[in-house]
Backbone of each chain as ProteinMPNN parsed JSONL, in Angstrom:
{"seq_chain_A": "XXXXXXXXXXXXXXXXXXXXXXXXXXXXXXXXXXXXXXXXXXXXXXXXXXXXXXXXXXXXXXXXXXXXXXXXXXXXXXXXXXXXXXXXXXXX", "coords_chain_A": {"N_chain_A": [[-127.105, 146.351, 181.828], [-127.268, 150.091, 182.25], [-129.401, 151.884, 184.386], [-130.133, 155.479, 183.926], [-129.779, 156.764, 186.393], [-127.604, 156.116, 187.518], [-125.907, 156.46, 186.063], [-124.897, 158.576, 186.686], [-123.313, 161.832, 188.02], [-123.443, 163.531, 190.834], [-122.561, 166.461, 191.72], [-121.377, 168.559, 194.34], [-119.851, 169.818, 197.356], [-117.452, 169.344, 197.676], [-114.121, 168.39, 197.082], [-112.87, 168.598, 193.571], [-111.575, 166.841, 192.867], [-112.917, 164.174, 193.976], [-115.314, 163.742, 192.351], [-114.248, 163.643, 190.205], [-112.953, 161.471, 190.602], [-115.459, 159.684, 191.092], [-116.613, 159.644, 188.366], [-114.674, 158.265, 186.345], [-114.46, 156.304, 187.395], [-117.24, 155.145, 187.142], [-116.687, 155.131, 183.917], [-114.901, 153.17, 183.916], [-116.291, 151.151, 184.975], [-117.738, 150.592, 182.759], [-119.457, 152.078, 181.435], [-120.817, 153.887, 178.967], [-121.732, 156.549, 178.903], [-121.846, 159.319, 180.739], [-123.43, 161.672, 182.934], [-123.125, 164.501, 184.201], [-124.164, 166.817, 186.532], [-125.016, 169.465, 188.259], [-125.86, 172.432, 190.534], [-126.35, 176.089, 191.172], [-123.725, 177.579, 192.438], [-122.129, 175.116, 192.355], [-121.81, 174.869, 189.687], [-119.323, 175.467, 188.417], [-117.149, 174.222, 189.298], [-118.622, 171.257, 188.546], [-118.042, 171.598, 185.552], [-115.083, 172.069, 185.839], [-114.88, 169.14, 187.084], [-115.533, 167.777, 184.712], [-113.554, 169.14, 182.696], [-111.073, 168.014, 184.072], [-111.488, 165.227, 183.788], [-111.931, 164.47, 180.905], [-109.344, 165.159, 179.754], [-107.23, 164.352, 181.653], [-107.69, 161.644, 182.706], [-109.738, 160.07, 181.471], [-109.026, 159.914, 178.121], [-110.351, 159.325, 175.751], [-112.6, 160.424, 176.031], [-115.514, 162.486, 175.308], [-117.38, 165.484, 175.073], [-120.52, 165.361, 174.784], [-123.173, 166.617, 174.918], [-123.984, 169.408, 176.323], [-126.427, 171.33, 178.675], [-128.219, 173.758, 180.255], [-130.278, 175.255, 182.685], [-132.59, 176.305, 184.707], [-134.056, 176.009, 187.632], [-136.397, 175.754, 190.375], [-136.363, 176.385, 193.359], [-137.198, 175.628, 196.991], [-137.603, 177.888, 199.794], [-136.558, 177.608, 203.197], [-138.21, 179.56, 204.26], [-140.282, 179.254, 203.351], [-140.742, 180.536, 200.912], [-140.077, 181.034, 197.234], [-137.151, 180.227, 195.177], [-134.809, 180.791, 192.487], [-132.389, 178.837, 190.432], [-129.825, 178.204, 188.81], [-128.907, 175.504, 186.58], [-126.423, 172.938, 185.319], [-126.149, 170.746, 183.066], [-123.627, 168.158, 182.153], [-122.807, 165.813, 179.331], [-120.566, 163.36, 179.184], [-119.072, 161.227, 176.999], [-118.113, 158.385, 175.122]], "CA_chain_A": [[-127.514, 147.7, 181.407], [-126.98, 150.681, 183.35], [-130.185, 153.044, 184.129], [-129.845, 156.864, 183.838], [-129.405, 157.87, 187.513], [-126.879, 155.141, 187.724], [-124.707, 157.127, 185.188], [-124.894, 160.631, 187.097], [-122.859, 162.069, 189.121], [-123.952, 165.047, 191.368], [-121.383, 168.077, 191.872], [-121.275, 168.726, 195.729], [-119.071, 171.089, 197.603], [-116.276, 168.597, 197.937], [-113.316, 169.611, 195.641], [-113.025, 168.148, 192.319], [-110.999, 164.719, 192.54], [-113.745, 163.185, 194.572], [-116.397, 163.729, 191.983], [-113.544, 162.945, 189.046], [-112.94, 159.857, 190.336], [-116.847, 158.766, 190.118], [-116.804, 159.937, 186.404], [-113.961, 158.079, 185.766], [-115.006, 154.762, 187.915], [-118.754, 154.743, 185.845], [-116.492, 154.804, 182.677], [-114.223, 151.798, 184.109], [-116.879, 150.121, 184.785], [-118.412, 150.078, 181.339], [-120.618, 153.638, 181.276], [-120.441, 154.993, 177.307], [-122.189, 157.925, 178.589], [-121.655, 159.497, 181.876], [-123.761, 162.631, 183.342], [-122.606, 165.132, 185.158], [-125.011, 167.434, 187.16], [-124.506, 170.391, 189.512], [-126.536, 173.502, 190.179], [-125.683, 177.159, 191.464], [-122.288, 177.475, 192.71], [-120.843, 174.351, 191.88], [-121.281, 174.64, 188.235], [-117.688, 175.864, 188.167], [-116.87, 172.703, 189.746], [-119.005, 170.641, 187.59], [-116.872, 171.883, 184.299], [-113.662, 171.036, 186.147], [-114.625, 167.467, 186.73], [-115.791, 167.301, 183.255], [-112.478, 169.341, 182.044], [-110.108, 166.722, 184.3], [-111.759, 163.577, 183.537], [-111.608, 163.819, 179.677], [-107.872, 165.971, 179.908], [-106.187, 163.542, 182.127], [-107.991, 159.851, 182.864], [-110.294, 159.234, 180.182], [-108.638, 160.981, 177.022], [-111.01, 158.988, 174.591], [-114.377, 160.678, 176.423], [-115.66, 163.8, 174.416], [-118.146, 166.0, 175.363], [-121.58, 165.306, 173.964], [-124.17, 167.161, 175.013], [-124.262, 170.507, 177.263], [-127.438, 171.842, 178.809], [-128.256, 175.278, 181.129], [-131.637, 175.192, 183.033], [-133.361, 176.885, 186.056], [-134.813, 175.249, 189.019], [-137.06, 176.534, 191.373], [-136.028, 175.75, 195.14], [-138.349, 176.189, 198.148], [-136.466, 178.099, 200.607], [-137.083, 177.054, 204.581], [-139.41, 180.283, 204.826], [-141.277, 179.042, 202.484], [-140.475, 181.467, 199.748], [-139.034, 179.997, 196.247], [-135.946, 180.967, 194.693], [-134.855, 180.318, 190.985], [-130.911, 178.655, 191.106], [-129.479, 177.731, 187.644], [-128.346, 174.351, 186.758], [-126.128, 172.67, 183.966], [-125.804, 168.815, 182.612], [-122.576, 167.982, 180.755], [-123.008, 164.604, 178.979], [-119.415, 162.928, 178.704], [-119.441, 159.846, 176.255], [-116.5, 157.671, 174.757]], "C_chain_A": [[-127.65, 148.594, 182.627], [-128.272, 151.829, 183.711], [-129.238, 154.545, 183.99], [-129.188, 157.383, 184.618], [-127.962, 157.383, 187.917], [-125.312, 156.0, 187.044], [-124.273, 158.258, 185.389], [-124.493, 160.766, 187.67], [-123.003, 163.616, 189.36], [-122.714, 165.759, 192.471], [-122.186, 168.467, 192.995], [-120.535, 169.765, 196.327], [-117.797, 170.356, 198.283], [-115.806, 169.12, 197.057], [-113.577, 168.376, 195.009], [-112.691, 167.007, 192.052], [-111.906, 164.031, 192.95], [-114.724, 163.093, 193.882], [-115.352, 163.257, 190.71], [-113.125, 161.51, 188.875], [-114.251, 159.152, 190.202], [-116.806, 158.757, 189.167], [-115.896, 158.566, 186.044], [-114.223, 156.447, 186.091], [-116.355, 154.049, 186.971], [-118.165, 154.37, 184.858], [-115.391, 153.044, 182.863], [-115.22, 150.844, 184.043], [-117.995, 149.756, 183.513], [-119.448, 151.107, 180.699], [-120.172, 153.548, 179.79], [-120.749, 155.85, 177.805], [-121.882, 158.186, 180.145], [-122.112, 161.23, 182.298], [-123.093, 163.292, 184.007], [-123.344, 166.684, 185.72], [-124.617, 168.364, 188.196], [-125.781, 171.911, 189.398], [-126.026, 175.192, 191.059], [-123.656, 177.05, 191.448], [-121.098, 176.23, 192.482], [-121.202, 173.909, 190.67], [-120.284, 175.044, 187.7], [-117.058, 174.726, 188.272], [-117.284, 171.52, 188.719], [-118.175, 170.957, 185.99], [-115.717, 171.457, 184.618], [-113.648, 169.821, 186.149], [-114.53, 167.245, 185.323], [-114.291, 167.323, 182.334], [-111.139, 168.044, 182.521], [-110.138, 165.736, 184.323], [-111.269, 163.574, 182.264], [-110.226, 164.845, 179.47], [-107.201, 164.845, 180.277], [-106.508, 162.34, 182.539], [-108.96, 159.574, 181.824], [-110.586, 160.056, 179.045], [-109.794, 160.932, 175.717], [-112.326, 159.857, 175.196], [-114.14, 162.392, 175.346], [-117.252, 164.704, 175.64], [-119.603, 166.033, 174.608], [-122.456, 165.934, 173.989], [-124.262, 168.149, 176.095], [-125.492, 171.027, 177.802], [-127.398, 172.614, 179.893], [-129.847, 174.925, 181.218], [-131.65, 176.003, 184.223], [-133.97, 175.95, 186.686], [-135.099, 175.963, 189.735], [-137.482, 175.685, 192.464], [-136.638, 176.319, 196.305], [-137.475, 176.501, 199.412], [-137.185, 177.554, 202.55], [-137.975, 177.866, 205.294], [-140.623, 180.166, 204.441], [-141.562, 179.808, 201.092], [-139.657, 180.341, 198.453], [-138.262, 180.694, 195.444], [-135.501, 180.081, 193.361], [-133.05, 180.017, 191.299], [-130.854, 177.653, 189.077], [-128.635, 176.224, 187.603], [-127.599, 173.903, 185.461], [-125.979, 170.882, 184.35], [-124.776, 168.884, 181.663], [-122.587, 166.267, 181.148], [-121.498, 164.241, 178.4], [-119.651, 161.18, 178.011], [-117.917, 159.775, 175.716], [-117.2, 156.891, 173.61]], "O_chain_A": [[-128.006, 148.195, 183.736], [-128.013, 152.893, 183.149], [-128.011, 154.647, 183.963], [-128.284, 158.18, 184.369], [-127.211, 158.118, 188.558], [-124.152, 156.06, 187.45], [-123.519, 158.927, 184.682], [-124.778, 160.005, 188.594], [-122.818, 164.567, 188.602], [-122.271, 165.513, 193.593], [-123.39, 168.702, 192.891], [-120.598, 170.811, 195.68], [-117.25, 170.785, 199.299], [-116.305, 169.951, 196.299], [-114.184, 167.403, 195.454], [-113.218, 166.224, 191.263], [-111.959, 162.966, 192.335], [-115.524, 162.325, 194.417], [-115.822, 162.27, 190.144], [-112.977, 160.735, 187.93], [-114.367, 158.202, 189.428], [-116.985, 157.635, 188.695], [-116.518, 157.731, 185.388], [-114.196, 155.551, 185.246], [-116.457, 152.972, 186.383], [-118.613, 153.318, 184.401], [-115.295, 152.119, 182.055], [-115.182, 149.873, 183.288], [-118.825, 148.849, 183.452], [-120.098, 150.933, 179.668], [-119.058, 153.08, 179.554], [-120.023, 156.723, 177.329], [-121.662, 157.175, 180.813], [-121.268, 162.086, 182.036], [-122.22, 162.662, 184.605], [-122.914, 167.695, 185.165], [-123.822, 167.954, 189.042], [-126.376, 172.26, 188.379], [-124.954, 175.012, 191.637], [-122.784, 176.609, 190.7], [-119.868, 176.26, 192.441], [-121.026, 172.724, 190.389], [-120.219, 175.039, 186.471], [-116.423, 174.252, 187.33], [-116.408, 170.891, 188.124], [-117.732, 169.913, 185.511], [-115.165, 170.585, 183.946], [-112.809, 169.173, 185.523], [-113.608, 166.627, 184.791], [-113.827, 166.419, 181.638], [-110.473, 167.377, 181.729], [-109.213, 165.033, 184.729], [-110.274, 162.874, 182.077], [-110.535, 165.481, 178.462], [-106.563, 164.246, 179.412], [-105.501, 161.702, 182.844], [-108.747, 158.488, 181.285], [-111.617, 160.678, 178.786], [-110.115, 161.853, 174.966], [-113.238, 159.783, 174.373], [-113.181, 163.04, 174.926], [-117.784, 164.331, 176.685], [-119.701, 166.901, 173.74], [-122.911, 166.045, 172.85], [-124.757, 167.598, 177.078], [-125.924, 171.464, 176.736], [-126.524, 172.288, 180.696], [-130.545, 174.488, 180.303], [-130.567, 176.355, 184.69], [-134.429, 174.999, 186.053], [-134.365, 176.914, 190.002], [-138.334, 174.81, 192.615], [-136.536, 177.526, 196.524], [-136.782, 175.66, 199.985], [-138.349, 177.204, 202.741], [-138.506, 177.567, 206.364], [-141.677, 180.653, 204.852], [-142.535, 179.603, 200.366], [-138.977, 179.328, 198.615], [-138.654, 181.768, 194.988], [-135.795, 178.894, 193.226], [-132.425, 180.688, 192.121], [-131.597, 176.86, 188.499], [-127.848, 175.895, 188.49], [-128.037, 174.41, 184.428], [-125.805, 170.176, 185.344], [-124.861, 169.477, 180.587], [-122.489, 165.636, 182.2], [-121.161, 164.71, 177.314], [-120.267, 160.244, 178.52], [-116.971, 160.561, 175.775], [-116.55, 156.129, 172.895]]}, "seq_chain_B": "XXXXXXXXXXXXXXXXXXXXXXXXXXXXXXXXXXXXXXXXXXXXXXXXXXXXXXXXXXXXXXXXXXXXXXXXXXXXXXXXXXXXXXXXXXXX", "coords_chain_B": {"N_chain_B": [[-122.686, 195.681, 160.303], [-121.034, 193.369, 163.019], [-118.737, 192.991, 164.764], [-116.72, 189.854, 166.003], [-115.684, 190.074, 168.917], [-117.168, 191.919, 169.213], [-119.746, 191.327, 170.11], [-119.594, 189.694, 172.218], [-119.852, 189.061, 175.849], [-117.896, 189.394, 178.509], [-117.896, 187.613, 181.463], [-117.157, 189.13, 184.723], [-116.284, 189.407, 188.109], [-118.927, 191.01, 189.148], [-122.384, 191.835, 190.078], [-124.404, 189.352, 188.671], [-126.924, 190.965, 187.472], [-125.696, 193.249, 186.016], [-124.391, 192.293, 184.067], [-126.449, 190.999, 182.081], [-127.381, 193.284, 181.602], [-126.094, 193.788, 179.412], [-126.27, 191.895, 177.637], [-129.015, 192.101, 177.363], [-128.892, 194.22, 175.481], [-126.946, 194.317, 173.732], [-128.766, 192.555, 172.067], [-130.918, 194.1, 171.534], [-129.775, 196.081, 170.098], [-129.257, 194.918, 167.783], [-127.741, 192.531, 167.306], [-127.655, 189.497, 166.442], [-126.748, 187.301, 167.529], [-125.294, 186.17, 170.641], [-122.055, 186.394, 172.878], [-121.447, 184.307, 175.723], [-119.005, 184.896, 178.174], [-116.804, 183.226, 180.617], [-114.456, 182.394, 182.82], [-113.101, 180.116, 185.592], [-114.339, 180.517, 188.257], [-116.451, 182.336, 188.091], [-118.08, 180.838, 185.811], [-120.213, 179.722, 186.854], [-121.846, 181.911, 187.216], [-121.486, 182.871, 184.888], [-123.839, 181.145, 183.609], [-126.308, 181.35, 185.12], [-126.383, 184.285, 183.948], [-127.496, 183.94, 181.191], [-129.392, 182.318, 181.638], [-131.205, 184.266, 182.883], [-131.163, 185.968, 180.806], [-132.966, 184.501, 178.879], [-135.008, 184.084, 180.034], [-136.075, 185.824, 181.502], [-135.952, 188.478, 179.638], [-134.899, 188.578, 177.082], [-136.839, 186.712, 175.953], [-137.166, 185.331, 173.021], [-134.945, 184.476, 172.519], [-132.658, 181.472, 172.144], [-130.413, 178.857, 173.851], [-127.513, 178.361, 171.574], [-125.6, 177.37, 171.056], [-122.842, 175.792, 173.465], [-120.167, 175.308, 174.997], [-116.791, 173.97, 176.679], [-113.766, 173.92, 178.502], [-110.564, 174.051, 178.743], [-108.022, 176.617, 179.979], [-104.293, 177.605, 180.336], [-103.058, 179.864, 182.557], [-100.686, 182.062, 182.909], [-98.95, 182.172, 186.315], [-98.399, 184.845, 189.01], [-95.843, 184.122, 190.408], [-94.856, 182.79, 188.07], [-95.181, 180.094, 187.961], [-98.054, 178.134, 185.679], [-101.33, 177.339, 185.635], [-104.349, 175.653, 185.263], [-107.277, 176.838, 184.127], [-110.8, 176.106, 183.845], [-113.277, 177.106, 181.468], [-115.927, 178.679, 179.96], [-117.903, 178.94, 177.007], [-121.231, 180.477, 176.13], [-123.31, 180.552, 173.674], [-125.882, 182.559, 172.954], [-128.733, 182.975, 170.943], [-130.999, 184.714, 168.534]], "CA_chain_B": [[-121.797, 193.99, 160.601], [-120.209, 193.52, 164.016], [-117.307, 191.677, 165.126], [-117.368, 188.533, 167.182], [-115.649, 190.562, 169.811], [-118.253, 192.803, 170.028], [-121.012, 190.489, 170.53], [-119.179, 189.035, 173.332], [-119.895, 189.556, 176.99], [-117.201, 188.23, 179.447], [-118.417, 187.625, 182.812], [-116.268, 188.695, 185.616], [-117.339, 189.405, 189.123], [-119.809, 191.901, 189.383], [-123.642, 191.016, 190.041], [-125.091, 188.676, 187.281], [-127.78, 191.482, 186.417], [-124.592, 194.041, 185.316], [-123.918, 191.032, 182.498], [-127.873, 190.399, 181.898], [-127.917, 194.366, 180.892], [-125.123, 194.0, 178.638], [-126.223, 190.841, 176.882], [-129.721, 192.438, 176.277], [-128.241, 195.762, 174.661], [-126.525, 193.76, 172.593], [-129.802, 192.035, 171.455], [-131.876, 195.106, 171.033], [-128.542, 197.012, 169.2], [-129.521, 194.07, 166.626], [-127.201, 191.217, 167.711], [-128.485, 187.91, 166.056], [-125.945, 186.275, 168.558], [-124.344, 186.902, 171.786], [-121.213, 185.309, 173.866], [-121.109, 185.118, 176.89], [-117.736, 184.025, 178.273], [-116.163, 183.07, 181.951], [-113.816, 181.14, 183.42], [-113.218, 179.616, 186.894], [-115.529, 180.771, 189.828], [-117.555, 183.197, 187.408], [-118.584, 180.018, 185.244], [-121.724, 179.476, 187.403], [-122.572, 183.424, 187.051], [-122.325, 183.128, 183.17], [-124.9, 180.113, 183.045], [-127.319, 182.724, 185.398], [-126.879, 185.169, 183.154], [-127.862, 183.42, 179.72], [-130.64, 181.818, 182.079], [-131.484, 185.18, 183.544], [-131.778, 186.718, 180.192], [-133.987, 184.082, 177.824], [-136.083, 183.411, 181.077], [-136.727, 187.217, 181.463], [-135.553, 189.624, 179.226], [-135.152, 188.166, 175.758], [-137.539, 185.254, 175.663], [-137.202, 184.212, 171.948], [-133.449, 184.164, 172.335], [-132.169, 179.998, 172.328], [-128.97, 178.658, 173.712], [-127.358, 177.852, 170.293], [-123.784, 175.918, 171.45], [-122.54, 176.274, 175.052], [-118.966, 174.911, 174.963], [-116.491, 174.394, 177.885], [-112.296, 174.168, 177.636], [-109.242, 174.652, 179.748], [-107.252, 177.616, 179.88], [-103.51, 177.535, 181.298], [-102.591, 180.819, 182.953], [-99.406, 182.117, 184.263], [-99.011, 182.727, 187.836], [-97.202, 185.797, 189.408], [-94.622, 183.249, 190.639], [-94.079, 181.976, 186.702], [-96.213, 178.81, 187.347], [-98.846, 177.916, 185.562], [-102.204, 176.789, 186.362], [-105.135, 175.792, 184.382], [-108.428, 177.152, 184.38], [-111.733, 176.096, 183.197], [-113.782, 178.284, 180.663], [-116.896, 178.253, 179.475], [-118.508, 180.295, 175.973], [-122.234, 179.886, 176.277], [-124.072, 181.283, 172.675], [-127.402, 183.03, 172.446], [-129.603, 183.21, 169.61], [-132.603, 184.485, 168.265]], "C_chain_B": [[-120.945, 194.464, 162.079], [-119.799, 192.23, 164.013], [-117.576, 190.402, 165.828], [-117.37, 189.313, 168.4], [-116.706, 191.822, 170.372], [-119.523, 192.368, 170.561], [-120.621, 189.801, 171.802], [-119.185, 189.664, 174.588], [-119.091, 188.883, 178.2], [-117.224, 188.568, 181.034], [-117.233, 187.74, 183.968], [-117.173, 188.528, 187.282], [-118.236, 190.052, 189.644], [-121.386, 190.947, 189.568], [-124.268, 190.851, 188.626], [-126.207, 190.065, 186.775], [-126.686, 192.627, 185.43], [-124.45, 193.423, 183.397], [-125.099, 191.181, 181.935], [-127.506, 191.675, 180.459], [-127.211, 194.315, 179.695], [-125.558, 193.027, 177.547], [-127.585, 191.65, 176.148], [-129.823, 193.249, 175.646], [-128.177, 195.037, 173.892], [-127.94, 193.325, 171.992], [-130.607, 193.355, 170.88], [-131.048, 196.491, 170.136], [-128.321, 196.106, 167.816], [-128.459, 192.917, 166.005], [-128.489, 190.338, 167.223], [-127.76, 186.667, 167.356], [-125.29, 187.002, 169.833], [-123.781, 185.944, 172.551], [-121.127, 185.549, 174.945], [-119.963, 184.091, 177.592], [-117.342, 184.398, 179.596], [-115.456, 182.103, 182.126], [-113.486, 181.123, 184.617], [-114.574, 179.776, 187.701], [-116.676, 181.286, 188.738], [-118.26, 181.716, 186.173], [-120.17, 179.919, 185.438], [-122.725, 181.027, 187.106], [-122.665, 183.338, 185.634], [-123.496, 182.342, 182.717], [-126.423, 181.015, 184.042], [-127.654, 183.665, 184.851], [-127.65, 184.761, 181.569], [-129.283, 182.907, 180.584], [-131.617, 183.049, 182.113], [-132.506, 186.015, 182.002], [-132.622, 185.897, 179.07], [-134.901, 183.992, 178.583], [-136.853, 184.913, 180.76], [-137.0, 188.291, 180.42], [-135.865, 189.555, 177.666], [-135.472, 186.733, 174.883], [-137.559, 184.437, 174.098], [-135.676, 184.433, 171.811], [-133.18, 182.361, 173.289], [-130.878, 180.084, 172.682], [-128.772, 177.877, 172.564], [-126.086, 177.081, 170.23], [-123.568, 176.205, 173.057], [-120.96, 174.89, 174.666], [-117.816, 174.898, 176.224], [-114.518, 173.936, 177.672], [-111.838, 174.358, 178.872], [-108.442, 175.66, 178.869], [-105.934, 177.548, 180.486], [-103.285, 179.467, 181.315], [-101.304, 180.957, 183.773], [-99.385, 182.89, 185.227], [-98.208, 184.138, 188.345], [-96.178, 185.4, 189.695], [-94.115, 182.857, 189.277], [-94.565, 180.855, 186.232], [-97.272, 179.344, 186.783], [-99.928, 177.335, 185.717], [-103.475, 176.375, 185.391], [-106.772, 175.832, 185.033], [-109.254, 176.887, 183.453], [-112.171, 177.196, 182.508], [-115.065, 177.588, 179.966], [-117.579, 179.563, 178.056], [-119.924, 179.248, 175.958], [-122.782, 181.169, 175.137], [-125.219, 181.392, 172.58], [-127.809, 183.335, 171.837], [-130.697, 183.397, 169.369], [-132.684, 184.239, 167.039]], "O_chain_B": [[-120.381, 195.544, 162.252], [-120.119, 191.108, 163.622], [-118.71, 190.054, 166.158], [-118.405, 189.465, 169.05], [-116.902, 192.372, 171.456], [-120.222, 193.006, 171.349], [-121.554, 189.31, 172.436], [-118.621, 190.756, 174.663], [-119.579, 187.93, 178.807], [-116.709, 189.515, 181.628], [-116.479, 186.796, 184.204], [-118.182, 187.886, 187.571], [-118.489, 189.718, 190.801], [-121.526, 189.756, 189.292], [-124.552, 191.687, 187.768], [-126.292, 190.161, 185.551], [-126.917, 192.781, 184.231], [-124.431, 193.871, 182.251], [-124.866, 191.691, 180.839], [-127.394, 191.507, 179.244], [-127.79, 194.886, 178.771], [-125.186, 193.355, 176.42], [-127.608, 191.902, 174.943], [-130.875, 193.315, 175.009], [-129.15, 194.836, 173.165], [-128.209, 194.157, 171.125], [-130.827, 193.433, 169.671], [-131.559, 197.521, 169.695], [-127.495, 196.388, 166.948], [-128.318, 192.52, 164.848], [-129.697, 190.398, 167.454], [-128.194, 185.613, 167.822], [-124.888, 188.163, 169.911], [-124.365, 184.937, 172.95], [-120.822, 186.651, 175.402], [-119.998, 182.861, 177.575], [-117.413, 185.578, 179.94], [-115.71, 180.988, 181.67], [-113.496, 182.267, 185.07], [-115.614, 179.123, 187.618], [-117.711, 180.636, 188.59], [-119.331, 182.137, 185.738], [-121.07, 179.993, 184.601], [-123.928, 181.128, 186.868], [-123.714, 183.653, 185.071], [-124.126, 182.647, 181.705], [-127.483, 181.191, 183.441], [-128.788, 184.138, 184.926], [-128.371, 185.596, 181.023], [-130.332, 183.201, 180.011], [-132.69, 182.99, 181.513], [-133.668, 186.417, 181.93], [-133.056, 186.653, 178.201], [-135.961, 183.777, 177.994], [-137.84, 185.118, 180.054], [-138.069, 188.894, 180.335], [-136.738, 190.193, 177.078], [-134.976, 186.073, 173.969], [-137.871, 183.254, 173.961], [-135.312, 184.579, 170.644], [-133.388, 182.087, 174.471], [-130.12, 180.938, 172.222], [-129.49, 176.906, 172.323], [-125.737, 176.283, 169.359], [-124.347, 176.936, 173.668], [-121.072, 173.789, 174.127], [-117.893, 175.929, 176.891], [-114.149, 173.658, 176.531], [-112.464, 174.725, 179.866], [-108.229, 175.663, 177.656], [-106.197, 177.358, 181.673], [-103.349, 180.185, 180.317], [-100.918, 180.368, 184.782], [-99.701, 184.079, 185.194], [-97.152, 184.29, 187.731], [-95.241, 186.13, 189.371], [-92.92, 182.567, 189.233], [-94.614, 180.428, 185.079], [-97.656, 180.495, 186.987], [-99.579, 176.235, 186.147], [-103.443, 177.169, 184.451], [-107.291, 175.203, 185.955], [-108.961, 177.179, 182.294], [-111.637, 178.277, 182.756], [-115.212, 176.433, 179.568], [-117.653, 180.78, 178.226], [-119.981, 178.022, 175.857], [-122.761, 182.366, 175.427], [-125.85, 180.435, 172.131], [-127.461, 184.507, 171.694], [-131.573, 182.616, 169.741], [-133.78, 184.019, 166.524]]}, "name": "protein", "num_of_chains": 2, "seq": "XXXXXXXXXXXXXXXXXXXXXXXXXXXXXXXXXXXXXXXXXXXXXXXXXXXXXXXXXXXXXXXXXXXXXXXXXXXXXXXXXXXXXXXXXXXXXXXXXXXXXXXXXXXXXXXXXXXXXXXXXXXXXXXXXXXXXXXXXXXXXXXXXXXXXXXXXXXXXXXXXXXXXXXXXXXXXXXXXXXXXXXX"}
């Protein structure tokens, strides 16, 4: 059994194959469900993995569950800044 | 009665509050729903703005689907290319 964090993969500012192939490795190795996490700027990114994992290596995955949130990030002046985040839940 | 297309707000690149204002017109012009739609880069700016405006603006408005898709577009050269897209629905 696989925990939660185990199943997540976090959207970086690498391009998109390097986070499509985790998705796609979790589901090789036996994931049903497979997170996919990112916040500000690479939630553009985060949709592409999602769109070229279940498009072109794992046709059977669907999209199960979408979510949009806020986070509030402590900046290095010490000030805190609000930065939007999404979760797309890919399952097979 | 209004259209779909009129309830729809499609995010390009201007600053996220431009979109915000637009989404909560629509709400207070007596929208039950509102779309808000981007694709590629602007993706991350439409999930700011739907944040932007239940956080702030129009607090008993829910995200009610959020959906995400490829687009192919053709290039000035003739190729095509495909682009993510995202329609994220707000509801009160």
């Amino acid at each position: 059994m696989q925990s939660a964090s185990e199943n997540t993969v976090l959207i970086g500012k690498k391009p998109p194959m390097n986070y499509v192939l985790a998705v796609v490795t979790q589901f090789n190795n036996g994931a049903k469900n497979v997170k996919i996490r990112a916040r500000g700027n690479a939630i553009s990114r985060a949709v592409d993995v999602a769109e070229i994992t279940r498009n072109r290596f794992v046709t059977d995955a669907k999209v199960s569950r979408i979510d949009i949130a806020s986070e509030e990030l402590s900046n290095e002046d010490g000030t805190r800044s609000k930065v939007s985040s999404i979760e797309i839940i890919l399952g097979r």
